[in-house]
C-alpha positions as CSV (number, residue, x, y, z in Angstrom):
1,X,-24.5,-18.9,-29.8
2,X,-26.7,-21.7,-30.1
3,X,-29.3,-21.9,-27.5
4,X,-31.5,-25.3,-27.0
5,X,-34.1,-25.9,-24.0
6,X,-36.1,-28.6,-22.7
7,X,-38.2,-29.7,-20.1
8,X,-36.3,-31.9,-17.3
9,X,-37.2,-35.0,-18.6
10,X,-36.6,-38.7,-16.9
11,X,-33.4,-40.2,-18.1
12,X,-34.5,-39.2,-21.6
13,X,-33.7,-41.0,-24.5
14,X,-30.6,-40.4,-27.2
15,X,-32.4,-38.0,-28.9
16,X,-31.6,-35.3,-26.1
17,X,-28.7,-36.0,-25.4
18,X,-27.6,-35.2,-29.0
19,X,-30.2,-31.9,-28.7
20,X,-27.9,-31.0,-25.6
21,X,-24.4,-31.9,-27.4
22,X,-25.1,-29.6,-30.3
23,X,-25.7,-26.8,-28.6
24,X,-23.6,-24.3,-27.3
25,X,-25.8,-24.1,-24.1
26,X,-28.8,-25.9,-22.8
27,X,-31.7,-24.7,-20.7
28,X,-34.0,-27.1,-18.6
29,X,-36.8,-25.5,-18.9
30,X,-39.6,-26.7,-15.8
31,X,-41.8,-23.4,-15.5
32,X,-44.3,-24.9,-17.8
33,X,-47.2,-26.9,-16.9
34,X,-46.5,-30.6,-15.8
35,X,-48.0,-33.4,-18.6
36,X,-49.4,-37.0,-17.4
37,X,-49.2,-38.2,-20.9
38,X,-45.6,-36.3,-21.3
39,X,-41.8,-37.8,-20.7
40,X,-41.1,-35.4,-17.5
41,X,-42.3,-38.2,-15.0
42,X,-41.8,-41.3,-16.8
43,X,-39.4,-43.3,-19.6
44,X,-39.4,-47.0,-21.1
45,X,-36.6,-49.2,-20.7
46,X,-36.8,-52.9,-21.6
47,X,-37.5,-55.5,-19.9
48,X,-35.3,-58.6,-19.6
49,X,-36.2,-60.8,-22.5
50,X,-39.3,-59.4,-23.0
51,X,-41.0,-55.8,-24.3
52,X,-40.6,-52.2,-23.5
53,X,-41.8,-51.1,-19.4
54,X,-42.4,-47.7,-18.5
55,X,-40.3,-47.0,-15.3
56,X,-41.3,-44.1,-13.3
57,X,-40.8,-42.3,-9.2
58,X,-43.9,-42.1,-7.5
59,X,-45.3,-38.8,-7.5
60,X,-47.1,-36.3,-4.8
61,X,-49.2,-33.4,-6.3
62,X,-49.1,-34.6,-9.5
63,X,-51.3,-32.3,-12.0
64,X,-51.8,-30.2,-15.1
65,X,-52.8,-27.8,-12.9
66,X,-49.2,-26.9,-11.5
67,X,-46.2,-26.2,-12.9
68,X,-43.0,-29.3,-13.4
69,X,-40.9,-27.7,-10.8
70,X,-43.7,-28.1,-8.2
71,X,-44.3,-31.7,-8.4
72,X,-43.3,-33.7,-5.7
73,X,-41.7,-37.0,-5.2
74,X,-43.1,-39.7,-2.5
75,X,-40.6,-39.8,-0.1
76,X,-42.6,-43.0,1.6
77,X,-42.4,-45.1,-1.6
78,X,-38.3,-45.6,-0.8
79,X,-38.7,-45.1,-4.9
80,X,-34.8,-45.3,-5.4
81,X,-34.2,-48.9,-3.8
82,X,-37.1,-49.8,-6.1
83,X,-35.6,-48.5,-9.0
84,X,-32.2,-49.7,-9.0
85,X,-33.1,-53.1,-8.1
86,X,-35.5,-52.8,-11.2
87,X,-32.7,-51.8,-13.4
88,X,-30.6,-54.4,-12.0
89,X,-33.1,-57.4,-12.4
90,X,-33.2,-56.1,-15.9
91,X,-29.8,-55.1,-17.2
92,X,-27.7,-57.2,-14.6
93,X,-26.2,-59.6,-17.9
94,X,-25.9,-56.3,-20.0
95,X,-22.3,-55.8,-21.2
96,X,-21.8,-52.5,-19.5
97,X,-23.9,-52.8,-16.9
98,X,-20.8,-52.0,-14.0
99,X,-20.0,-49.0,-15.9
100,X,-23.5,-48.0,-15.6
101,X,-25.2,-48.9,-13.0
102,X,-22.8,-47.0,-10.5
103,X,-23.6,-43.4,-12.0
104,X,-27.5,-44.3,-12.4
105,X,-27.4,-45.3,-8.3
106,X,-24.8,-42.3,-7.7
107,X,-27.7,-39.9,-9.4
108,X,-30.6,-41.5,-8.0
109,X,-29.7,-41.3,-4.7
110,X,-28.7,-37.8,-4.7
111,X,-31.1,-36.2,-2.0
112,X,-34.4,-34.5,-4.1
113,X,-37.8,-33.6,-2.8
114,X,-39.1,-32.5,-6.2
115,X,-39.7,-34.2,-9.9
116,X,-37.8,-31.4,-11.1
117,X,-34.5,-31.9,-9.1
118,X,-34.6,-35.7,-10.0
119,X,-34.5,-35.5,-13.3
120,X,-31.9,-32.5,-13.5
121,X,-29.3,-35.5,-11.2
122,X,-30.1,-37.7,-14.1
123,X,-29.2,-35.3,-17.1
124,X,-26.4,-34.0,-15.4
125,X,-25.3,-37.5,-14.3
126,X,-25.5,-38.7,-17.7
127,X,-24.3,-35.9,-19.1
128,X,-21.0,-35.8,-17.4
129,X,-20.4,-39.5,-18.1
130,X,-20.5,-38.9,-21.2
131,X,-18.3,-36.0,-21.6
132,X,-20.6,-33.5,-22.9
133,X,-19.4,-30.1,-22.7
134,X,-22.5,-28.1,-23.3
135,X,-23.3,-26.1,-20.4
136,X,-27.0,-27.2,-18.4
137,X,-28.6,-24.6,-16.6
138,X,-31.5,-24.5,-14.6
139,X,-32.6,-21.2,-13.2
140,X,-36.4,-20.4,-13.6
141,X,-35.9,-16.9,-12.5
142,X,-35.0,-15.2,-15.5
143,X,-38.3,-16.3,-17.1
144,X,-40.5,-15.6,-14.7
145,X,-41.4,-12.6,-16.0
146,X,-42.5,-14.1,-19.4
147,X,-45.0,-17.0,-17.3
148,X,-46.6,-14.5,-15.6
149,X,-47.7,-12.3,-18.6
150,X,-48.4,-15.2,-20.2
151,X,-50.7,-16.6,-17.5
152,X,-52.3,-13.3,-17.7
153,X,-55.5,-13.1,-18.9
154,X,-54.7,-9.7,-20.9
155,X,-50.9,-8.7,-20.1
156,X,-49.8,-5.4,-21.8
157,X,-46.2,-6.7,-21.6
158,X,-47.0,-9.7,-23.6
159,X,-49.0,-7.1,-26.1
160,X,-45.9,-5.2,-26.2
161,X,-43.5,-8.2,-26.7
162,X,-45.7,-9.9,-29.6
163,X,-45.8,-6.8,-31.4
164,X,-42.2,-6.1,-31.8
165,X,-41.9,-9.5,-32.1
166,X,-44.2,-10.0,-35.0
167,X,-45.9,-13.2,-33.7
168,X,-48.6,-13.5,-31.0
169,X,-47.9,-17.1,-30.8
170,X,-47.0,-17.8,-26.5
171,X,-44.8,-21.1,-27.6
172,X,-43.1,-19.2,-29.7
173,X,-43.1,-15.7,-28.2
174,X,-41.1,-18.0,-25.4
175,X,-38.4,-19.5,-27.2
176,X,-37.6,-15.6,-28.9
177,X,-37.4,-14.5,-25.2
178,X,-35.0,-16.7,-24.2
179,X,-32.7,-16.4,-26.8
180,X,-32.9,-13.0,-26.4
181,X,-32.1,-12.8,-22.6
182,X,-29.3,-15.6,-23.9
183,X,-28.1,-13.4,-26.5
184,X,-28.5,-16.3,-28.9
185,X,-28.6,-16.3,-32.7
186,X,-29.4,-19.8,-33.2
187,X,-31.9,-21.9,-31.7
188,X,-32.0,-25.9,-31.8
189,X,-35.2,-27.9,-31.4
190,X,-36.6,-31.3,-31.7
191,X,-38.4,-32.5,-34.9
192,X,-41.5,-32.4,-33.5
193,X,-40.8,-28.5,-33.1
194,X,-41.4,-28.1,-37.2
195,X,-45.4,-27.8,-36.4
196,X,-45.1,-25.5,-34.0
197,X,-42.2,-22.9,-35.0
198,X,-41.9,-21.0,-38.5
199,X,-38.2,-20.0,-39.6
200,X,-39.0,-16.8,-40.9
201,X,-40.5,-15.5,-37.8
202,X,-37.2,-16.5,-35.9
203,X,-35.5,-14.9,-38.7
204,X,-37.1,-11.6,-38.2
205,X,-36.1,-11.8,-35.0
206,X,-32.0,-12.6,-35.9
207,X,-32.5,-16.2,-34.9
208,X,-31.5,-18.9,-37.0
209,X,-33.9,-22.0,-36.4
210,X,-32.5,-25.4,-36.7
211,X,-34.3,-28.7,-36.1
212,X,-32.1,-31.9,-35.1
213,X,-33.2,-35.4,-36.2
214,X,-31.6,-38.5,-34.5
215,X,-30.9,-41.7,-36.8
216,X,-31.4,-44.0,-33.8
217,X,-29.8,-46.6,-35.2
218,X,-30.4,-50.3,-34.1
219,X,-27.8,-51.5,-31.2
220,X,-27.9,-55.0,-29.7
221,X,-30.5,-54.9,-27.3
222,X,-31.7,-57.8,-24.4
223,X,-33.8,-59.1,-26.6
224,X,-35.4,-60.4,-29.7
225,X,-35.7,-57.0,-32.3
226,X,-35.3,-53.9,-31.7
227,X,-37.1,-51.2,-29.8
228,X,-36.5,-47.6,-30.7
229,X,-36.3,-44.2,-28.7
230,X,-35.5,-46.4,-25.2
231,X,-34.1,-44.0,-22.7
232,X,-30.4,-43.2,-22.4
233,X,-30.0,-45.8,-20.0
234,X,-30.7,-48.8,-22.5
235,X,-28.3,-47.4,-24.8
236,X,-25.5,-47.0,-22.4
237,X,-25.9,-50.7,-20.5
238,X,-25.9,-52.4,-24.3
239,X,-23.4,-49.7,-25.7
240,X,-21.1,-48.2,-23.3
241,X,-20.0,-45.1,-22.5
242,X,-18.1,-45.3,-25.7
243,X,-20.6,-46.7,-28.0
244,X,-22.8,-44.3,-26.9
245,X,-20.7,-41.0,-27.6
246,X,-20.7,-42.3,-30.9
247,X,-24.4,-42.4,-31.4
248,X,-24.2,-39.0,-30.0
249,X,-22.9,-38.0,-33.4
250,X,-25.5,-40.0,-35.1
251,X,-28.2,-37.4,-36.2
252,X,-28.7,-34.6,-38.5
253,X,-29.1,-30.9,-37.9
254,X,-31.0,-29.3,-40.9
């Protein structure tokens, strides 16, 4: 089985997606600490006729000191009405925009106090409109275990785990844990995972590691030029639903 996770990010870009669709399951991982400078509050879309814009909901609580699933959203802010007329202003002439907009407002507006259960609507939302199969979960609890030792100054769990494990490593000490609770023999990650994770670690542990590289190839944008690594929602307002399955295949696995 091949296991991939990732934090809840904010209408994520392609990349994800394809990380999600190559996978035989996919964990959103929130128990980790929340990142200002990170994608889990914030994504760029483009602006009409103009450059990229960072689009984001306001935020209450907001910190590296507490974990993604405790951040709050502003409920005063009315952050959805703002959104959606920002995406509108912006992608109103885009070819697909009525196929899109509906299931961005539909997710949106879904009732969410938290960061965390924003950004799950959007993934699922997007997920589901594009027909990806993968199943999404999102239940901290069986990790818990794991965040505590590791927040331990000296756990004899963790000891315990690193040594049969062969790595003292916490990142990677936490991916080998869940795909053991998941029973998987394969794990996907990003490219960026390449300077954090070693193979033969993962293979001393049964676990195949595999890293998965989008092409993002250019698409007619609302613009002049292309800019790369927008989130989903560019993609699927220029592309489609259709054009963006498509893109969905667009990447390598290696």
């Amino acid at each position: 089985m091949r296991l991939a996770a990732m934090q809840p990010y904010f209408f994520p870009y392609l990349g994800y997606f394809q990380l999600i669709a190559a996978a035989d399951k996919f964990l959103l991982y929130d128990n980790l600490n929340y990142m200002r400078q990170g994608w889990v509050h914030r994504n760029r879309i483009r602006l009409k006729g103009r450059g990229e814009f960072y689009c984001a909901p306001p935020l209450l609580g907001a910190s590296s000191n507490v974990k993604i699933h405790e951040v709050r959203v502003d409920p005063s802010r009315r952050w959805p009405d703002r959104f959606l007329d920002l995406i509108e202003h912006n992608y109103k002439k885009a070819p697909f925009f009525d196929e899109t907009f509906p299931v961005i407002e539909r997710a949106v507006r879904l009732p969410a106090t938290h960061l965390t259960t924003v950004n799950r609507h959007g993934i699922l939302a997007v997920a589901r409109h594009l027909g990806i199969a993968t199943p999404i979960a999102h239940d901290a609890a069986p990790f818990l275990p794991f965040e505590e030792a590791a927040r331990a100054e000296d756990s004899p769990w963790l000891a315990a785990l690193a040594r049969e494990m062969g790595t003292t490593d916490v990142k990677t000490l936490r991916v080998l844990y869940m795909c053991r609770l998941e029973r998987a023999d394969a794990y996907l990650n990003p490219p960026g995972g390449r300077e954090l994770y070693a193979r033969d670690v993962f293979a001393q542990n049964g676990v195949a590691l595999h890293f998965l590289h989008p092409t993002l190839a250019p698409y007619p944008q609302q613009g002049d030029g292309f800019l790369p690594g927008l989130s989903i929602l560019d993609v699927l307002m220029n592309c489609g639903r259709e054009g963006t399955r498509r893109q969905l295949r667009d990447c390598v696995l290696a």
